[in-house]
Biopython code that builds the backbone (N, CA, C, O; Angstrom):
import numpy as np
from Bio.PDB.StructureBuilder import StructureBuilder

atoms = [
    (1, "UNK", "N", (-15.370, 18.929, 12.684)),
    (1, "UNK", "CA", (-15.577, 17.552, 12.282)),
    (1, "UNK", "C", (-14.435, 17.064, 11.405)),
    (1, "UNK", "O", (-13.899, 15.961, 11.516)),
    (2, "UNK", "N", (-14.035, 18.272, 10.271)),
    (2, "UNK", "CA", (-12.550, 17.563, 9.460)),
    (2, "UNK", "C", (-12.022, 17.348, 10.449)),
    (2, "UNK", "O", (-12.000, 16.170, 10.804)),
    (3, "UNK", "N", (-11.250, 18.567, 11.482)),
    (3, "UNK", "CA", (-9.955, 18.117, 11.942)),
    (3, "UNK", "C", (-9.434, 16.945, 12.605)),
    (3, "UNK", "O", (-8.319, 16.436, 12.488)),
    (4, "UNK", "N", (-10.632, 16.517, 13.479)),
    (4, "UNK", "CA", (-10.579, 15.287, 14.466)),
    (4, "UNK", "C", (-10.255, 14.150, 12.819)),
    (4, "UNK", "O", (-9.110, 13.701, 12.774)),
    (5, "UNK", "N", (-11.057, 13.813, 11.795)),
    (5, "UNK", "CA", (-10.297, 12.958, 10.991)),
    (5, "UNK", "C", (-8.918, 13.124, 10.361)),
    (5, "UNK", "O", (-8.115, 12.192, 10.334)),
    (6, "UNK", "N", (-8.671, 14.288, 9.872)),
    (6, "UNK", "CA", (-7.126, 14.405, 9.665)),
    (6, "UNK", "C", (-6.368, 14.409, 10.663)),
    (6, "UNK", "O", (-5.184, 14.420, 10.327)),
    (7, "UNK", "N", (-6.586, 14.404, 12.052)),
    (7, "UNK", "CA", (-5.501, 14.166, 13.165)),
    (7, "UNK", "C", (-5.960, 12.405, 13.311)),
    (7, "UNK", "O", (-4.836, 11.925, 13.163)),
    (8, "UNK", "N", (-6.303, 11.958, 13.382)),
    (8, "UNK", "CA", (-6.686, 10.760, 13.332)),
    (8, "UNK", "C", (-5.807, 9.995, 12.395)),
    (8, "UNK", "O", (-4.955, 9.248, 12.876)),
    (9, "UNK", "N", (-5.986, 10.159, 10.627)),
    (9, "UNK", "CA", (-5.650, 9.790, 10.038)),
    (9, "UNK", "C", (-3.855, 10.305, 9.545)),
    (9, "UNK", "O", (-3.210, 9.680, 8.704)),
    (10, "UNK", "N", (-3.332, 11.527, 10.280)),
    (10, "UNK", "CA", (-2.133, 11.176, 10.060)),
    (10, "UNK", "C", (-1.981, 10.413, 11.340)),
    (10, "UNK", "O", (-1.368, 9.425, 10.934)),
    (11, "UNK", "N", (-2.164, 10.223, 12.759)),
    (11, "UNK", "CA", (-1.773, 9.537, 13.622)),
    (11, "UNK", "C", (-1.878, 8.009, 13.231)),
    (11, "UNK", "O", (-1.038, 7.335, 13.828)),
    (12, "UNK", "N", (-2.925, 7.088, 12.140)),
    (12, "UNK", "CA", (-2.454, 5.964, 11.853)),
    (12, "UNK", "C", (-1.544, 5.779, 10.659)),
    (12, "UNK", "O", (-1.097, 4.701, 10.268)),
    (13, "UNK", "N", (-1.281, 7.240, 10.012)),
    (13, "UNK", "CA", (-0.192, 6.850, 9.060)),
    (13, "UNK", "C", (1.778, 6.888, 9.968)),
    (13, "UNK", "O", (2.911, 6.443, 9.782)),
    (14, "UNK", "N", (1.180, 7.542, 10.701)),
    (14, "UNK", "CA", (2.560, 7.633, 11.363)),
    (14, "UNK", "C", (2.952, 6.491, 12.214)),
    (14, "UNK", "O", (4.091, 6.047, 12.354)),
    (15, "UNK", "N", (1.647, 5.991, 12.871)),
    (15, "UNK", "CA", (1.996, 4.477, 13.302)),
    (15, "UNK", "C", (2.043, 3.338, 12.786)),
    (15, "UNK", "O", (2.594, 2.376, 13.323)),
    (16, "UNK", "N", (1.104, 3.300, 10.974)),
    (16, "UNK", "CA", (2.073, 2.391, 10.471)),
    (16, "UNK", "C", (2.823, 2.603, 9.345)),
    (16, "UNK", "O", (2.757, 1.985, 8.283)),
    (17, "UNK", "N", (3.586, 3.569, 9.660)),
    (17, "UNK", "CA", (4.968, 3.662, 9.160)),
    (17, "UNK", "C", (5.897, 3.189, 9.702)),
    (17, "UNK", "O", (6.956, 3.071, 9.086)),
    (18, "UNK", "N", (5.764, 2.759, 11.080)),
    (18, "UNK", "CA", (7.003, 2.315, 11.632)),
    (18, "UNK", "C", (7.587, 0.834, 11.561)),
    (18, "UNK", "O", (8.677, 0.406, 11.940)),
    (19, "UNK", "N", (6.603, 0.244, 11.003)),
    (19, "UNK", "CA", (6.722, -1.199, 10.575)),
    (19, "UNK", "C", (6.739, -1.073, 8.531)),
    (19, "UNK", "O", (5.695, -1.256, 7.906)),
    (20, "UNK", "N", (8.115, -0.740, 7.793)),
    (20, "UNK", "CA", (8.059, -0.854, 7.049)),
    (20, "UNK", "C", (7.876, -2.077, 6.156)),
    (20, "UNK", "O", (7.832, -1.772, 4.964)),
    (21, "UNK", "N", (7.768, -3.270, 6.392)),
    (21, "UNK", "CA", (7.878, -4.353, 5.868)),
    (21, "UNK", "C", (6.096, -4.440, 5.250)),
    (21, "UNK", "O", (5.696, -4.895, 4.178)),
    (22, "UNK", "N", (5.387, -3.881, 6.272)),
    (22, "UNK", "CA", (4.131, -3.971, 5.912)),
    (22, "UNK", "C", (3.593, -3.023, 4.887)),
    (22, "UNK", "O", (2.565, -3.427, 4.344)),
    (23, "UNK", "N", (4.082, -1.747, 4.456)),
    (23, "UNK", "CA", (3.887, -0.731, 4.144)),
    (23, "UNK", "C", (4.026, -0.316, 2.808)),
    (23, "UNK", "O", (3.804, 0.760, 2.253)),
    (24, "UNK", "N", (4.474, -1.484, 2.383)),
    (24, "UNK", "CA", (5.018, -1.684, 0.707)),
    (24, "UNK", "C", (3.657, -1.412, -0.207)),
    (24, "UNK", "O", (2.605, -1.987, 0.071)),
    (25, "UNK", "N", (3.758, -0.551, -1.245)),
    (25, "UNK", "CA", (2.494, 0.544, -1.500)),
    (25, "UNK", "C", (0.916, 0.772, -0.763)),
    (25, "UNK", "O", (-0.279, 0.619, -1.016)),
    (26, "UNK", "N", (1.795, 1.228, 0.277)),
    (26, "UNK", "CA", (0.491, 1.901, 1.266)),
    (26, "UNK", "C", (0.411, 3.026, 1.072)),
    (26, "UNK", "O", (-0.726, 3.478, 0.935)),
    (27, "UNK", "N", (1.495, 3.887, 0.984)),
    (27, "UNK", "CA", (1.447, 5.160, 0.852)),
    (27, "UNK", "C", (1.112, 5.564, -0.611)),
    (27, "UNK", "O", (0.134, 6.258, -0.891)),
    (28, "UNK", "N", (1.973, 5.092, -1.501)),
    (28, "UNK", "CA", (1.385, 5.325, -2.852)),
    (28, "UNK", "C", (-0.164, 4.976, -3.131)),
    (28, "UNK", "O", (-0.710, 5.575, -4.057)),
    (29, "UNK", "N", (-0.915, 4.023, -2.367)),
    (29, "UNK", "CA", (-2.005, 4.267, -3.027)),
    (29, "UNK", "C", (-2.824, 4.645, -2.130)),
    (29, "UNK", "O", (-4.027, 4.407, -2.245)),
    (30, "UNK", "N", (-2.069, 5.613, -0.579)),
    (30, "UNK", "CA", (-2.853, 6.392, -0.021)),
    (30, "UNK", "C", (-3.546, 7.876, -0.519)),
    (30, "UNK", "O", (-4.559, 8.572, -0.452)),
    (31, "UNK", "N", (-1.828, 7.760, -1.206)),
    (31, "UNK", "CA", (-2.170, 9.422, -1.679)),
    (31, "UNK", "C", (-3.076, 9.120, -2.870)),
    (31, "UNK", "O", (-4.028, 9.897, -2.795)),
    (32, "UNK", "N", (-3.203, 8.249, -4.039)),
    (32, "UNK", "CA", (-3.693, 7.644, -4.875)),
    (32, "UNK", "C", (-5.417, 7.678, -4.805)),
    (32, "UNK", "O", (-6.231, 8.300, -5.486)),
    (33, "UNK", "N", (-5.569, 6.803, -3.765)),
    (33, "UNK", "CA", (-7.077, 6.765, -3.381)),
    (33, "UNK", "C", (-7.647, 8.232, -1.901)),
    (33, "UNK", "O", (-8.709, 8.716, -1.511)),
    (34, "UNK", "N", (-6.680, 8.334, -1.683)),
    (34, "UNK", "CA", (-6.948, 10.115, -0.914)),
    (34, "UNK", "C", (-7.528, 11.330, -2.115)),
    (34, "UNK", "O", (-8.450, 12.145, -2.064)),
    (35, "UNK", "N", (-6.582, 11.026, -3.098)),
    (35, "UNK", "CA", (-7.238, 12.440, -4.634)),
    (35, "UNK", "C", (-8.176, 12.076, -4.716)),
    (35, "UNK", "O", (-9.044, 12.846, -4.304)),
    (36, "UNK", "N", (-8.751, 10.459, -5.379)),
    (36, "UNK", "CA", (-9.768, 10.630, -6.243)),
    (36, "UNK", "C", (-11.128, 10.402, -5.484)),
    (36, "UNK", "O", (-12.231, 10.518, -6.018)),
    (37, "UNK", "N", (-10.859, 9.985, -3.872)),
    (37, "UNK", "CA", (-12.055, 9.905, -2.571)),
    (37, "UNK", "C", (-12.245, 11.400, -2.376)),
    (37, "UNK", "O", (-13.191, 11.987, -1.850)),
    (38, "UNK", "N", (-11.205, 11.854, -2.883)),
    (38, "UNK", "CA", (-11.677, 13.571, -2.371)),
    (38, "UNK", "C", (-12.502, 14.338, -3.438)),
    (38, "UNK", "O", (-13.485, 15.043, -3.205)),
    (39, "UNK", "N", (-11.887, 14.060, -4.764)),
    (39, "UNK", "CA", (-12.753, 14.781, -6.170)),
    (39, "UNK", "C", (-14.074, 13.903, -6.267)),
    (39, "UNK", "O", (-15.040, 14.450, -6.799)),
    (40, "UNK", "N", (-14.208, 12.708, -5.847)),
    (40, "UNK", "CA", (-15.520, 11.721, -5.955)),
    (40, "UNK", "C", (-16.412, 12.346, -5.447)),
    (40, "UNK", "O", (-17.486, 12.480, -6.035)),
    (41, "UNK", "N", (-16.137, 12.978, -4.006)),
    (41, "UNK", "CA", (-17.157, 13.452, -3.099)),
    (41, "UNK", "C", (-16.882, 13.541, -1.560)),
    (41, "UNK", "O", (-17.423, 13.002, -0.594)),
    (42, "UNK", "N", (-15.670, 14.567, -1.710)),
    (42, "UNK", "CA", (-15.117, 14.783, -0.174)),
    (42, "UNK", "C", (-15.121, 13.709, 0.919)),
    (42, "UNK", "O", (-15.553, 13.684, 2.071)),
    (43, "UNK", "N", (-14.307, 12.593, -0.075)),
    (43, "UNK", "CA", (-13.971, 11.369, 1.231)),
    (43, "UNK", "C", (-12.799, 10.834, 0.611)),
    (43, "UNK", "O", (-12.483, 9.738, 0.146)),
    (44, "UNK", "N", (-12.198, 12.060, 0.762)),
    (44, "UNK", "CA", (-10.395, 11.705, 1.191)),
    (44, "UNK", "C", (-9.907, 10.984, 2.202)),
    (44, "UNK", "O", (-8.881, 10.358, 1.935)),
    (45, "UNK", "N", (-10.337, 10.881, 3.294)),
    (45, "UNK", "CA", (-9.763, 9.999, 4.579)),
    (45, "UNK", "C", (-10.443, 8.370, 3.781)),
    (45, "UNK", "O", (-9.511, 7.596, 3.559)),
    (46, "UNK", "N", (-11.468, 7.952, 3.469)),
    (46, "UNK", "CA", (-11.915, 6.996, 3.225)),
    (46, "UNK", "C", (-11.406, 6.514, 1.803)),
    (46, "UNK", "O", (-11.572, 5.307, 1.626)),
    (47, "UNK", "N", (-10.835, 7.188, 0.778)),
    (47, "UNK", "CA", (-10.446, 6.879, -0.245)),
    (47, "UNK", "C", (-8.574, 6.648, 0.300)),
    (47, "UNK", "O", (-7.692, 6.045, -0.311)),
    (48, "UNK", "N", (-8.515, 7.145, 1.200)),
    (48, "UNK", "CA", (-6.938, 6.891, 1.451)),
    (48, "UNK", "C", (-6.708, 5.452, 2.223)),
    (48, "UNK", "O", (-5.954, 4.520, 1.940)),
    (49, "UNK", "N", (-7.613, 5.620, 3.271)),
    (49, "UNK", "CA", (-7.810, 4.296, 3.737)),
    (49, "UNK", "C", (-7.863, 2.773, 2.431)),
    (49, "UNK", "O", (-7.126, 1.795, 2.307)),
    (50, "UNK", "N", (-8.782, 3.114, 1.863)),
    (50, "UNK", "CA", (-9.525, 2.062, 0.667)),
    (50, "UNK", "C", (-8.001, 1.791, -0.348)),
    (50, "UNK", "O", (-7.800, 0.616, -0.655)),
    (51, "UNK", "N", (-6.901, 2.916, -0.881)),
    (51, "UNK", "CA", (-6.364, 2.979, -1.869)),
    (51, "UNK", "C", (-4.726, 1.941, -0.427)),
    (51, "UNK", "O", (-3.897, 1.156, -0.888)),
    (52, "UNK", "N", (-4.770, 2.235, 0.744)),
    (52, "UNK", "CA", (-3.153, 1.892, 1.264)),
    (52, "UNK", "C", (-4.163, 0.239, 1.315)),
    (52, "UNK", "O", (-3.751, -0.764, 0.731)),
    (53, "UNK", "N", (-4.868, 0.250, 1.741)),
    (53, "UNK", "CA", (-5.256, -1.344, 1.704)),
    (53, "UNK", "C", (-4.878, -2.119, 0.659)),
    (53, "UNK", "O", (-4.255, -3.174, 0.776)),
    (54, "UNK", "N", (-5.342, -1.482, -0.667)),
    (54, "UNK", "CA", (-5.065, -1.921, -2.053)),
    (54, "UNK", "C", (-3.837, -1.929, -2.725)),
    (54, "UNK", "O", (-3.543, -2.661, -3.670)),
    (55, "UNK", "N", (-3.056, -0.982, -2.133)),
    (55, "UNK", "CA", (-2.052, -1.199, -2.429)),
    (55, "UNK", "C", (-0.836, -1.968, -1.868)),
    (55, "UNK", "O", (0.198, -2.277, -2.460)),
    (56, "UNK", "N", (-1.277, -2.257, -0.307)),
    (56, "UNK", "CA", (-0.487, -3.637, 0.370)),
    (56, "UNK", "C", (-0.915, -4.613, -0.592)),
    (56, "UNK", "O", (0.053, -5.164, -1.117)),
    (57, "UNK", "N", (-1.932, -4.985, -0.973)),
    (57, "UNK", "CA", (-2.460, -6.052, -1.440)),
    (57, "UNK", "C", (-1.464, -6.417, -2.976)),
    (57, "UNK", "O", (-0.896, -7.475, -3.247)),
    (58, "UNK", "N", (-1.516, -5.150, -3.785)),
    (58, "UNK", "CA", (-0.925, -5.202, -5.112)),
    (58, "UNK", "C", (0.807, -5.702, -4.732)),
    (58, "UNK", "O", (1.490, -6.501, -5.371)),
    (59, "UNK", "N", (1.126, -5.062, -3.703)),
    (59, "UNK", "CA", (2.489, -5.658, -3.815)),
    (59, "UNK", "C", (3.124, -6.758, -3.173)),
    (59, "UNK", "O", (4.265, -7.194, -3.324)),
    (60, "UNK", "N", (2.076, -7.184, -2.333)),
    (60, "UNK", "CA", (2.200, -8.500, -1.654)),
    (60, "UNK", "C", (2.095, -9.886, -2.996)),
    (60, "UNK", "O", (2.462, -11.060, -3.011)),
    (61, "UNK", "N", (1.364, -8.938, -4.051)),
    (61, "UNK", "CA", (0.762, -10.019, -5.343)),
    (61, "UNK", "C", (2.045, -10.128, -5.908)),
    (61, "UNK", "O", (2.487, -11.197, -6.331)),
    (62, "UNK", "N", (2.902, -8.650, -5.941)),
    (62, "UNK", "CA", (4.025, -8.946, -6.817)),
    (62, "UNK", "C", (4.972, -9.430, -6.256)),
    (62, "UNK", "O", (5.778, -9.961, -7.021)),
    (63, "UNK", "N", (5.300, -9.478, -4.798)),
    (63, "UNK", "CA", (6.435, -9.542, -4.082)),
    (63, "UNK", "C", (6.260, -11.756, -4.446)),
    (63, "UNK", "O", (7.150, -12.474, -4.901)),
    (64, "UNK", "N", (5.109, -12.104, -4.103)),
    (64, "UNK", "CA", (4.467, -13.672, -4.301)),
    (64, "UNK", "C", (5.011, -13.664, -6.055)),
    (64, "UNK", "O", (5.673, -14.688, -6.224)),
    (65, "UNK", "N", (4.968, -13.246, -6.715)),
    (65, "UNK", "CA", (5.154, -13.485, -8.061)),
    (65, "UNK", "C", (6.562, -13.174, -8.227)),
    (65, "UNK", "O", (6.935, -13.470, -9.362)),
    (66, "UNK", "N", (7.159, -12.853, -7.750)),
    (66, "UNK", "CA", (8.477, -12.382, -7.971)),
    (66, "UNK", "C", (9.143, -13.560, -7.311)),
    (66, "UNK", "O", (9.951, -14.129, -8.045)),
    (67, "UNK", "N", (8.995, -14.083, -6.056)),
    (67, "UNK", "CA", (9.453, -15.525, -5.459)),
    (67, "UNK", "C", (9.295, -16.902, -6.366)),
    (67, "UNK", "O", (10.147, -17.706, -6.745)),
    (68, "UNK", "N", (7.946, -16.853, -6.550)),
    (68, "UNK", "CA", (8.129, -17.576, -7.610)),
    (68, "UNK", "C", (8.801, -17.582, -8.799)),
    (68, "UNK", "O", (9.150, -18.714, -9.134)),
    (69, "UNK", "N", (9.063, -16.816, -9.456)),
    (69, "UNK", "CA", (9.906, -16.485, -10.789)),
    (69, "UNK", "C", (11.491, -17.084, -10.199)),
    (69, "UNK", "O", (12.253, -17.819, -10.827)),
    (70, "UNK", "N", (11.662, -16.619, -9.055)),
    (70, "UNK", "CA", (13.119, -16.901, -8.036)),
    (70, "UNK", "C", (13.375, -18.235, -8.305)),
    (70, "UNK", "O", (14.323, -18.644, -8.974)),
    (71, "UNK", "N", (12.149, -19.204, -7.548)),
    (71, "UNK", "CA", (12.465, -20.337, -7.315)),
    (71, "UNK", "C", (11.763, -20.992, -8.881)),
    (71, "UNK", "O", (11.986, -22.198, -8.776)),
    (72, "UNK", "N", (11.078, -20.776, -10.174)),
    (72, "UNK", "CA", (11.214, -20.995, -11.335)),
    (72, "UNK", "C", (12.720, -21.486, -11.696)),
    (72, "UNK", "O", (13.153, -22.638, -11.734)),
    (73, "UNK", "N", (13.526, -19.991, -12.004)),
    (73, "UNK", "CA", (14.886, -20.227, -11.836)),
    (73, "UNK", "C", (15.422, -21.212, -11.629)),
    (73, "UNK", "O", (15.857, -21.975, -12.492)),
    (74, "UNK", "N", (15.485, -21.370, -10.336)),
    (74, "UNK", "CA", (16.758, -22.171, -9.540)),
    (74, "UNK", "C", (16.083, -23.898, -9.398)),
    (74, "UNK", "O", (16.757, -24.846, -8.995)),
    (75, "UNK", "N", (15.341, -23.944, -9.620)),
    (75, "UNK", "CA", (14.336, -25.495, -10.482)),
    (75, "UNK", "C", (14.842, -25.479, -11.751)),
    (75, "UNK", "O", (15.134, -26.627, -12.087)),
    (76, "UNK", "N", (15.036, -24.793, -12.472)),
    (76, "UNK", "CA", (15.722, -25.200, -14.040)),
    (76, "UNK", "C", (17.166, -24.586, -14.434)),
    (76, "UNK", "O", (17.655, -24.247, -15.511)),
    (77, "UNK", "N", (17.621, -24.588, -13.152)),
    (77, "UNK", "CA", (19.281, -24.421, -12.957)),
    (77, "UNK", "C", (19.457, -22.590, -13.870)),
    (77, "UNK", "O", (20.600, -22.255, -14.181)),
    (78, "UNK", "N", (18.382, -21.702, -14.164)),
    (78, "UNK", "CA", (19.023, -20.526, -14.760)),
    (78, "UNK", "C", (19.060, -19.910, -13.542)),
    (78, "UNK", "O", (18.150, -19.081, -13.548)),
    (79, "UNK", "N", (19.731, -19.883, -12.340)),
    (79, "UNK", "CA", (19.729, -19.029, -11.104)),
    (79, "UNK", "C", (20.663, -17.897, -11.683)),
    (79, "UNK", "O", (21.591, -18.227, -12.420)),
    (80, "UNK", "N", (20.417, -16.413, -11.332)),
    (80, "UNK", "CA", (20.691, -14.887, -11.060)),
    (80, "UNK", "C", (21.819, -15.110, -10.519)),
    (80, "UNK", "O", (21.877, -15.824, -9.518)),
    (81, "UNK", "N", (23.271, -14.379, -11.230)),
    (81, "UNK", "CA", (24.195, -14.366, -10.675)),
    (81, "UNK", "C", (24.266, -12.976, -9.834)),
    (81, "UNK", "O", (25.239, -12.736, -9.119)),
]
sb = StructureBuilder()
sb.init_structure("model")
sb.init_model(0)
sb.init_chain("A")
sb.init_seg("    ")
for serial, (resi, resn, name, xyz) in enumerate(atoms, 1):
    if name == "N":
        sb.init_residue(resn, " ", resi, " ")
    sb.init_atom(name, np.array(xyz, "f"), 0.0, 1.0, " ", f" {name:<3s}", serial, name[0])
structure = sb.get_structure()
């Protein structure tokens, strides 16, 4: 019963790895939410799942906050040389 989920679950980490643009802390908070789904109560595949979701999410927040700060900038003429 593990193995079929760990072949499973590296086969969707390996397929979306190949689209890095999307992937921006997926892995960090795969492995992240993989430890503590596993010490919670042996649901590492489901805590890895739960933690790469969360962590697209966190950096999509910063990557949006960071554009803005960009175009802050260049609205009050201090543009980044």
């Amino acid at each position: 019963m593990k193995s079929p989920l760990l072949i499973l679950a590296a086969a969707l980490l390996l397929l979306g790895g190949s689209s890095s643009a999307n992937a921006k802390g997926c892995i960090k908070g795969a492995v992240v939410g993989g430890v503590a789904g596993h010490y919670a109560g042996h649901h590492g595949v489901l805590g890895a799942a739960a933690g790469c979701l969360y962590g697209r999410h966190h950096a999509k927040q910063q990557e949006k906050q960071q554009q803005q700060q960009q175009q802050q900038g260049q609205v009050n003429g201090q543009g980044k040389l």
